[in-house]
Residue, then its C-alpha position, 0 to 999 in steps of 0.5 A: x698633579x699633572x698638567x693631564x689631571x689638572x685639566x681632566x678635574x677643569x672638565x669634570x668640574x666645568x661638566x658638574x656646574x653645566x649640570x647642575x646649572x640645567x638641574x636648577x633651572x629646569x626644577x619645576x613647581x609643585x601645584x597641590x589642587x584640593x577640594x573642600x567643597x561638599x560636591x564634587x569639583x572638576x579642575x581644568x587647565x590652561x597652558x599659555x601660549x608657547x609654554x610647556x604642557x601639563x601632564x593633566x589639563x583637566x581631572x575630578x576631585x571628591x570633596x576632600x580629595x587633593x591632587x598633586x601636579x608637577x607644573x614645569x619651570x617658566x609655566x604660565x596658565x590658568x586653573x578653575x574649577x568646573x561644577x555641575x558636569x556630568x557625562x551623557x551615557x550615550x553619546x559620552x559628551x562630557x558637560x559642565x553647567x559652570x567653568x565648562x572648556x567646551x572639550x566634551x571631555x573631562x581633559x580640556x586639552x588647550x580650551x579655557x573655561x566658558x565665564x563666569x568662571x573663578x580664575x588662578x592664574x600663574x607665571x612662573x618664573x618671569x620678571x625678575x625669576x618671580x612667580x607672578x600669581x593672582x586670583x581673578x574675577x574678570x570673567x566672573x564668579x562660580x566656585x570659591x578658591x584659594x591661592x596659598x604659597x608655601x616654601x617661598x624665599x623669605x622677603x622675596x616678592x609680595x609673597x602672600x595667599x590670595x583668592x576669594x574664600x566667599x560663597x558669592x552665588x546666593x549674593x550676586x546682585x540680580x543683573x549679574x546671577x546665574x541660576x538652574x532650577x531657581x538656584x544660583x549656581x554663577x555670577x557673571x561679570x558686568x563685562x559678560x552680563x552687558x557687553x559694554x566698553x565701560x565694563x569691558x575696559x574696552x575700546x574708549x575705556x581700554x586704558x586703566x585712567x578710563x576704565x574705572x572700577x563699577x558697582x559690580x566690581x565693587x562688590x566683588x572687591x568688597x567681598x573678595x578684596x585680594x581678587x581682581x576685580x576688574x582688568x585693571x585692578x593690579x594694585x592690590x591683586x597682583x602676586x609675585x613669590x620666588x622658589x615657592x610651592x602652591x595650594x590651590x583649594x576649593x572652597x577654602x575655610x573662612x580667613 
């Protein structure tokens, strides 16, 4: 071979592994969103600051339907679920009764969800390369949901199904529950129902060894006991998987 070919096989060669190098690292998640609640559920996203845009930040979802999303690499954000909304026919104001982003259409476009509202929340990609995820009920409770990864590197992180498959509403403690017409639709957080530092984790008690859990979030954590359920509930809330996909369902059949 000459020296000429030999040096053009360097480049093509060095060419492929650039390439392929983009390829890998630019390959994205797939998010498969479905409902299975008996009403209809009205997903909404949230990009984190700096991160690249989805292609959708809010969308309708029958019962039984599903939608698949195509989440860029090194995402981080948020999704939840909307209930109760419903379009005005004459001014065209799109509204929520729970997990409302205030946008007045069904596309939050960059707003997050008004609490009590139930939370999954997603960084992809980060420490580590580890897709860090969680199920949260800091800012409160208003739909089932489920966070289930599939195709996860084996014995890669602590790569299980996380989230809150219990119908909370018709349960939450008084102090704590949203109702319409009579009917518990929501169920806040003891930080958004009394505002105090203690609750809060806020102020004296913004460190984890001030801020405790409480009677409230220990009813979340008993029945929920993978979800957060207060701002410092790392130890048994937190989520890491390598290379996986991801099945976020409303209203998950019992585990």
């Amino acid at each position: 071979m000459s020296k000429f070919s030999k040096m053009g096989l360097v480049k093509v060669s060095s060419f492929l592994v650039v390439i392929l190098f983009l390829i890998n690292g630019a390959s994205s998640t797939t998010f498969t969103v479905v409902n299975q609640c008996n009403y209809t559920v009205w997903p909404g996203l949230l990009s984190g600051a700096g991160t690249a845009p989805l292609s959708t930040t809010g969308f309708s979802l029958n019962t039984s339907e599903s939608r698949v999303i195509s989440i860029p690499a090194s995402w981080s954000g948020r999704i939840w679920g909307r209930t109760l909304c419903n379009q005005n026919a004459t001014t065209g104001k799109f509204t929520c009764v729970t997990g409302d982003c205030g946008s007045s259409q069904i596309e939050c476009s960059g707003a997050g969800a008004n609490p009590p509202a139930t939370l999954a929340e997603f960084t992809l990609n980060g420490s580590d390369n580890l897709d860090f995820f969680d199920v949260s009920l800091v800012d409160g409770y208003n739909v089932p949901m489920m966070v289930v990864p599939r195709g996860g590197a084996n014995g890669v992180g602590k790569c299980n199904a996380t989230g809150c498959a219990a119908d909370l509403n018709g349960v939450c403690p008084a102090q704590l529950k949203v109702t319409v017409d009579a009917v518990a639709v929501a169920c806040k957080s003891a930080c958004e129902a009394f505002g105090t530092p203690e609750y809060c984790c806020s102020g004296a008690f913004g460190t984890p060894d001030k801020c405790k859990p409480s009677e409230y979030s220990a009813f979340f954590k008993k029945a929920c006991p993978t979800a957060y359920s207060y701002a410092y509930d790392d130890g048994t809330s937190l989520f890491t998987c390598s290379g996986a996909d991801y099945i976020i369902t409303f209203c998950p059949p019992p585990r």
